[in-house]
N, C-alpha and C positions, 0 to 999 in steps of 0.2 A: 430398579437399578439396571441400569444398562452394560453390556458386558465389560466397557472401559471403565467404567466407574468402580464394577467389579473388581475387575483387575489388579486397577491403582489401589486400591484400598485392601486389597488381599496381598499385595507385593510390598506395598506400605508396612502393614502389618508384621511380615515375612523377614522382614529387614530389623525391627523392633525386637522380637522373638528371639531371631538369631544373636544380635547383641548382646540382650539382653542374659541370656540363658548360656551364653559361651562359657566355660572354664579356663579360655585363656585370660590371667589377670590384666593385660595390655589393653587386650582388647575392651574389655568392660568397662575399662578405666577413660578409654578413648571414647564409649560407645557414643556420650551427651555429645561431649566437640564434635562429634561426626554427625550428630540429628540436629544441634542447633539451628548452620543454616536451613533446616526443612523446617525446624521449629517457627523461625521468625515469616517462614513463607506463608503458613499456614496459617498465624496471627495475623495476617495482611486478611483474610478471607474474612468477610459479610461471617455474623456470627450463626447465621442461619443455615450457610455452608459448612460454616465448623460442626455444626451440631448433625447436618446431615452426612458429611465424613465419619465421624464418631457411631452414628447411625448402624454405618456400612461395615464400619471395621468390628463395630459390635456382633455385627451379623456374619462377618468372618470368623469372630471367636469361638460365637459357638460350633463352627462346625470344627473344631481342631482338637483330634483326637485325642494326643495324651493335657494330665492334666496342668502339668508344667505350663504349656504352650498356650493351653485354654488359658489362663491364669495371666499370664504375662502379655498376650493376647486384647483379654478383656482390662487392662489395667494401662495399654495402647492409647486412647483417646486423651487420659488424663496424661501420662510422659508425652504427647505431642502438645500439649498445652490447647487442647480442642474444649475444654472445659470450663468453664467460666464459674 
């Protein structure tokens, strides 16, 4: 994995999480409408891409310390619709 790929895929992540795990109800409720367009971007990708994104972000998961984040984290690839 090269550091940008890294990156994108730990920041990707990071964005999901955060969303994801908010307490503000606005925000949560918002969180899809706000991932769709990255959703459709990502379904444009070679499935081979998507699998090796999924890959990355997996590899992000596990290193995220509490178990919330791991969880919601590892559960990233399938809400980005990388999953077939």
């Amino acid at each position: 994995m090269t550091p940008l790929e890294r990156t994108l895929a730990k920041a990707l992540t990071e964005i999901v999480i955060r969303l994801d795990i908010s307490d503000d109800d606005a925000i949560a409720e918002g969180s899809m409408q706000l991932l769709e367009p990255v959703i459709a971007l990502l379904q444009d990708l070679p499935e081979q891409d998507r699998q090796a994104l999924a890959d990355l972000i997996n590899q992000c998961a596990q290193e995220e310390a509490g178990p919330d984040r791991q969880m919601t984290a590892s559960e990233t690839p399938e809400t980005l619709g990388l999953l077939t």
